[in-house]
N, C-alpha and C positions, 0 to 999 in steps of 0.2 A: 736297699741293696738287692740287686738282683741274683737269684739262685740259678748257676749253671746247672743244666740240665741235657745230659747227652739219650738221644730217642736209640733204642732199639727196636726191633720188631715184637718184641715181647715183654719189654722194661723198659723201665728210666733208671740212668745211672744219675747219682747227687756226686761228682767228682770232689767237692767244696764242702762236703758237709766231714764231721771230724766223729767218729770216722767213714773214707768213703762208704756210702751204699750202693743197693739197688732193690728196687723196689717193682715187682711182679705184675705186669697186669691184671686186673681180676679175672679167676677163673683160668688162669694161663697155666700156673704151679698148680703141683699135683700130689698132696701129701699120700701116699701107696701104701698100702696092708697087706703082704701076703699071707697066706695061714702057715705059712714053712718057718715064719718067725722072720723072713727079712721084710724088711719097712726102708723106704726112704721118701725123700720128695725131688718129683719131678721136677726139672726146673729146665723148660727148654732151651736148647742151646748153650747154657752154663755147665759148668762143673761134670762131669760123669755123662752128661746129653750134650756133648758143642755138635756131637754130626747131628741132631733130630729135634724136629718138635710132634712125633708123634709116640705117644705112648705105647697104644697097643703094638706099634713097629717095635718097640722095643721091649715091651712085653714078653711078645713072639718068639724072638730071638733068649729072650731069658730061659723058654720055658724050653725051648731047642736044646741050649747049651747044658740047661743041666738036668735033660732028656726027664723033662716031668710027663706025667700019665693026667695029674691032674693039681690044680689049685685054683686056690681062692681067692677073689679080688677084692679089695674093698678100695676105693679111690674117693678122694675128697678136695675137689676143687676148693682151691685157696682164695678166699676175698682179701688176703693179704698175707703177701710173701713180701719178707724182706730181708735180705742178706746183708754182710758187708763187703765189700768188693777191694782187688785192688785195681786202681784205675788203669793202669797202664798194662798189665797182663788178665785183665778181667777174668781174674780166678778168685771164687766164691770164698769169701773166707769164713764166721762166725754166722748164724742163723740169728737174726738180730729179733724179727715176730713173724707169726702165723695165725692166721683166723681162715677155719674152713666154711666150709657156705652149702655147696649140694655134695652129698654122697650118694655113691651109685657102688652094685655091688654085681661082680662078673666072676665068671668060672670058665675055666679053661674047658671047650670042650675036642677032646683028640680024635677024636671021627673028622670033625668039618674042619681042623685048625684052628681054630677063630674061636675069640671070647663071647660069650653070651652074656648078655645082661640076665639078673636075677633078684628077685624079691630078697631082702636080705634074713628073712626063712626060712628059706631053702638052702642056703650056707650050710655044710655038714658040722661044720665045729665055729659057731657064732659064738660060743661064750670065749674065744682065744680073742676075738676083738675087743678093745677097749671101750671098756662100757662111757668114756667120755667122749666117745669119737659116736657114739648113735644119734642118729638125729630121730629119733621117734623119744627118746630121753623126754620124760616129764619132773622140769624141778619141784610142782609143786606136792610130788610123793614123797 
């Protein structure tokens, strides 16, 4: 039996599968850490992002709106994003799994605008990140 499969530029929906999904390209999704306590995941062009597929565009705008001075980024490209969808109004419904892959860690800087990348060190309050989200994490401690 063949599995319908509708291509997006960012995903594959499974219309056929019960229930529907969709499923992230690698490294597309973007599970987000700010140090303000908000967290979400990026999911281009779905749910809360249908105008964008760039982040720091909407970063920018985040840190405009709620006239920040400063915060912290921690971003963790997903090697698997997977929602459930509804097919016919492709809105995101349940997070179905998640596996992060590279993390990278940026800091608003309000002189230039623009996010810096940063050693994740130099973060002022790293212990507010979850110590399951590090990737320098050694299990065999």
């Amino acid at each position: 039996m063949n599995r319908k499969i509708e291509q997006f530029g960012v995903a594959n929906l499974y219309p056929d599968n019960q229930p529907p999904i969709i499923s992230f390209f690698k490294r597309v999704a973007i599970e987000v850490e700010l140090d303000n306590g908000d967290d979400f995941t990026f999911t281009p062009f779905f749910g809360d992002f249908k105008g964008t597929d760039d982040i720091f565009g909407y970063l920018k705008k985040y840190v405009e709106e709620k006239k920040l001075e400063k915060l912290d980024i921690r971003l963790d490209s997903q090697r698997v994003c997977i929602y459930e969808i509804n097919p016919e109004t492709l809105e995101l419904g349940e997070f179905i799994e998640g596996e992060g892959s590279d993390v990278e860690y940026y800091v608003w800087n309000n002189e230039t605008k623009n996010f810096d990348e940063v050693d994740s060190n130099s973060l002022t309050d790293e212990d507010e990140y979850d110590d399951d989200y590090d990737d320098d994490y050694d299990d065999d401690d």
